[in-house]
N, C-alpha and C positions, 0 to 999 in steps of 0.2 A: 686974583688967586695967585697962589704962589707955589707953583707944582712945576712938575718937566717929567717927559716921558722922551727916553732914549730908546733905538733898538739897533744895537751892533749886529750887522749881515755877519755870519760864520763862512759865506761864498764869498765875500766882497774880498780877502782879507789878499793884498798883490803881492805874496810873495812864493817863492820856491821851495822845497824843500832839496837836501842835498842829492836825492835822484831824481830833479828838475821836473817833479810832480808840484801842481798848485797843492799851497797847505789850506786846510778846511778846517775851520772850526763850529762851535756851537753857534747860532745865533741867539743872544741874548736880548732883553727886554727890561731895563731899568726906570722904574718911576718912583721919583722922590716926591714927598709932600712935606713944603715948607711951613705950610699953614694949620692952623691952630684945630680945624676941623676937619673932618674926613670927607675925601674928593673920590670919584668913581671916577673909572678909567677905564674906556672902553679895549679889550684886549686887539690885536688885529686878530683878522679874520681870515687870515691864510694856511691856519693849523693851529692845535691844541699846544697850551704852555702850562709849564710845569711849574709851579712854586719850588724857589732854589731856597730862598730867604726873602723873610718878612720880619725888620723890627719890632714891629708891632704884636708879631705873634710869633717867637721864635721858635717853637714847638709844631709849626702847623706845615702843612704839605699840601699836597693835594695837583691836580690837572685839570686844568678850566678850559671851557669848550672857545671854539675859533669866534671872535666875535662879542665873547659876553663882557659883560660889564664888572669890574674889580674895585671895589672900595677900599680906598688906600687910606688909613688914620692918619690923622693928624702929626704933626713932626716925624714923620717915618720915612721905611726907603723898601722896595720890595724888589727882587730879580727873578724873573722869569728865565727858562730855556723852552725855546723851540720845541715841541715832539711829536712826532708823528704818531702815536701811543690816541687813545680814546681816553676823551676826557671821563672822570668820575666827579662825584659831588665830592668837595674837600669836606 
């Protein structure tokens, strides 16, 4: 297969801001699929995520629950955010 699933921590991020507050960002969720078919990809399961973008379906949205399974087409890239929000059916 020729896939990758990344998730950038929005806590992890070591820097300051200029009132020497940690800066916090989103936590994101990026999965590419290099291959020619479509690969599921199991979300993690620590909270609901948000479809940011989908090449595959630039038009689509939606909040998918902690844990479920994302079917990523073929040649694409999708980016989730973090949310604490309650998933709905996209």
């Amino acid at each position: 297969m020729r896939c990758l699933g990344c998730r950038l921590s929005g806590d992890s991020i070591d820097e300051m801001d200029t009132e020497g507050e940690p800066v916090r960002g989103d936590t994101l969720l990026i999965l590419l699929n290099a291959h020619h078919e479509a690969i599921p990809f199991r979300l993690p399961a620590d909270s609901a995520w948000e479809r940011l973008l989908d090449t595959a379906a630039p038009t689509a949205s939606g909040v998918f629950e902690s844990g479920s399974t994302f079917r990523l087409d073929g040649h694409s890239l999708a980016v989730f955010r973090q949310t604490a929000s309650r998933a709905t059916k996209p």
